[in-house]
C-alpha positions in Angstrom: 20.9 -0.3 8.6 17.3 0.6 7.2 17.4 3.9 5.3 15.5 6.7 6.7 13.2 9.3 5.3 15.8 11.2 4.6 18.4 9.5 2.9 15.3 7.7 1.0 14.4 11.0 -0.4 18.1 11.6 -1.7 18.7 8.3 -3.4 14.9 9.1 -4.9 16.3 12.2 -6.5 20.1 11.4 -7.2 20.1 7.8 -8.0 16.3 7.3 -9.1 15.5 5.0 -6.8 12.0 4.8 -7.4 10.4 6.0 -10.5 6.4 6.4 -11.3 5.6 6.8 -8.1 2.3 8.3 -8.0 2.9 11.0 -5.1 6.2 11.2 -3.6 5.0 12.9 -0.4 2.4 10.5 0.8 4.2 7.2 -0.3 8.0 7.9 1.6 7.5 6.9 5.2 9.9 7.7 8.2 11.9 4.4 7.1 9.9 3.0 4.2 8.4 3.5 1.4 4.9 2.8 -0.3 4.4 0.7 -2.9 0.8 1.1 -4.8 -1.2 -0.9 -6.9 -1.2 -1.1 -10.7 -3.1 -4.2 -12.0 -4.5 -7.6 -10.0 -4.4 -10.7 -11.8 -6.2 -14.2 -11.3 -4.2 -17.5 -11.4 -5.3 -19.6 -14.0 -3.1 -22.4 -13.1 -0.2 -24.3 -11.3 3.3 -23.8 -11.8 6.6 -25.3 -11.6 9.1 -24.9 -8.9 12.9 -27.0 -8.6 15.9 -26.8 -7.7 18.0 -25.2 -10.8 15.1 -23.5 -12.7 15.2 -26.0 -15.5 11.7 -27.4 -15.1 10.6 -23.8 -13.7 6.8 -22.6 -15.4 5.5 -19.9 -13.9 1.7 -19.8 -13.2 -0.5 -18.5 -16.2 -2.6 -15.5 -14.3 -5.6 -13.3 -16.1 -5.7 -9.4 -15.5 -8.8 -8.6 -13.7 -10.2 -5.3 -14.5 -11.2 -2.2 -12.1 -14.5 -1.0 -12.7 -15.6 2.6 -13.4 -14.9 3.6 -9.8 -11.3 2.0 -10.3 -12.0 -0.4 -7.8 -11.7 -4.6 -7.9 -13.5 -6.7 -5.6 -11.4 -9.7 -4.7 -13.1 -12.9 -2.9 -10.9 -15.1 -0.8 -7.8 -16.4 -2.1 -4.7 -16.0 -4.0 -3.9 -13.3 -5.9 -0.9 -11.5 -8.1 -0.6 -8.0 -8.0 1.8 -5.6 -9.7 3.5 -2.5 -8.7 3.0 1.2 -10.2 6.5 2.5 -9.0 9.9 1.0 -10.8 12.1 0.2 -8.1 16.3 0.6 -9.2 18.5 -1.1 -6.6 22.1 0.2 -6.1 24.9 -2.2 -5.5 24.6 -0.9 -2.1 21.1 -1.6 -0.8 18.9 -4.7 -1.2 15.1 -4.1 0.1 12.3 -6.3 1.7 8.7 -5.9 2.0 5.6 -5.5 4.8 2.3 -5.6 4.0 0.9 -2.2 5.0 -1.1 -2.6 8.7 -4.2 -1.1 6.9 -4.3 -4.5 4.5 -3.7 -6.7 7.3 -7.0 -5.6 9.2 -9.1 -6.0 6.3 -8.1 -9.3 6.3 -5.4 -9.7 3.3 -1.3 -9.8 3.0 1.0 -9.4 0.8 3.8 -11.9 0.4 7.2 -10.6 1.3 9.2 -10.7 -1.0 13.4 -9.7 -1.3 15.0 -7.4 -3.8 18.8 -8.5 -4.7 21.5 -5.2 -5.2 20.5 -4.3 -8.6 17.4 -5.3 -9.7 14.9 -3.3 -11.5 11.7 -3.6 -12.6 8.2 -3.1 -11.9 7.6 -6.1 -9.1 4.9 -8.1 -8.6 3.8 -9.9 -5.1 1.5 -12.9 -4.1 -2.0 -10.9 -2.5 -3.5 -13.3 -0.1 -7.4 -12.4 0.8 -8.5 -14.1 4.0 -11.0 -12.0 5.1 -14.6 -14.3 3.8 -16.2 -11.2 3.5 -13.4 -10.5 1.0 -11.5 -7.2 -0.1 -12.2 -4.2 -2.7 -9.0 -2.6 -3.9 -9.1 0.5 -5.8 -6.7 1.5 -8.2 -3.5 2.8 -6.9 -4.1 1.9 -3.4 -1.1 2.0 -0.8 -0.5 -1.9 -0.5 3.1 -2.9 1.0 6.0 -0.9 2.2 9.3 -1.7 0.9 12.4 -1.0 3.3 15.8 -1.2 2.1 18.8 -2.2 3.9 22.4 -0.9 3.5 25.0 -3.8 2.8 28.7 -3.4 4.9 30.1 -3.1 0.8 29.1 -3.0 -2.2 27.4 -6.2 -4.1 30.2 -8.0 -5.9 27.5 -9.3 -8.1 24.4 -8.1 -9.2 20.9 -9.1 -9.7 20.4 -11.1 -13.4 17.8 -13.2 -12.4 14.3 -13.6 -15.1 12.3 -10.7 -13.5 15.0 -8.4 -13.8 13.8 -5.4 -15.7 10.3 -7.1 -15.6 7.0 -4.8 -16.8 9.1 -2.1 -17.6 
């Protein structure tokens, strides 16, 4: 089951759910809740995916900086981003992402991405411009929607995984 307004705002407050969120009221949906952005970063280079992690190398990115309007112009292509709020998952819920409709008609997605039963952290996504014209962010902008999910019991094991209290 997706957790409602509602309970959302409970778990907020009781179990700290979320934390440096940047205003409560605006970002907690009827069955979601918004994510907004704190930095943008450039890749630099490739990385290294396989099968148990032992070859794994993360792509080297560069922070791109807003500019006196807090804003960042993106051309088309492939960008990191990384959350303001600090997400704190429960051994009870795990949570997946949407890219907000408003991103998708200017063009640009953000990767979906899947939060295990107790992971924390400050996440990151992959931000994918499209539109040719390209994209201007500002600071703190409303860019996915995360949605978490009730499991039948809770997680006999819990998230331990590198990015686990990552930026935090």
């Amino acid at each position: 089951m997706i957790l409602q307004k509602s309970e959302l705002l409970r778990r907020i407050k009781e179990q700290k759910l979320f934390t440096d969120y940047v205003d409560l009221e605006q970002q907690l949906q009827p069955a979601s809740f918004d994510l907004t952005l704190q930095k943008v970063f450039a890749f630099k280079d490739g990385g290294t995916i396989d099968f148990d992690n032992a070859e794994r190398k993360l792509s080297e990115v560069e922070e791109l900086p807003f500019d006196a309007s807090d804003k960042v112009f993106l051309k088309p292509g492939a960008y990191k981003v990384r959350y303001n709020e600090i997400v704190s998952l429960p051994s009870d819920l795990c949570a997946f992402n949407s890219s907000r409709s408003s991103l998708t008609r200017c063009g640009a997605a953000v990767q979906i991405g899947f939060w295990d039963p107790g992971y924390s952290g400050r996440s990151e996504n992959m931000l994918a411009v499209m539109n040719p014209a390209g994209l201007t962010l500002k600071k703190n902008a409303k860019i996915t929607q995360l949605m978490f999910v009730t499991l039948d019991d809770h997680a006999a094991e819990l998230y331990k995984g590198i990015h686990h209290k990552e930026n935090v």
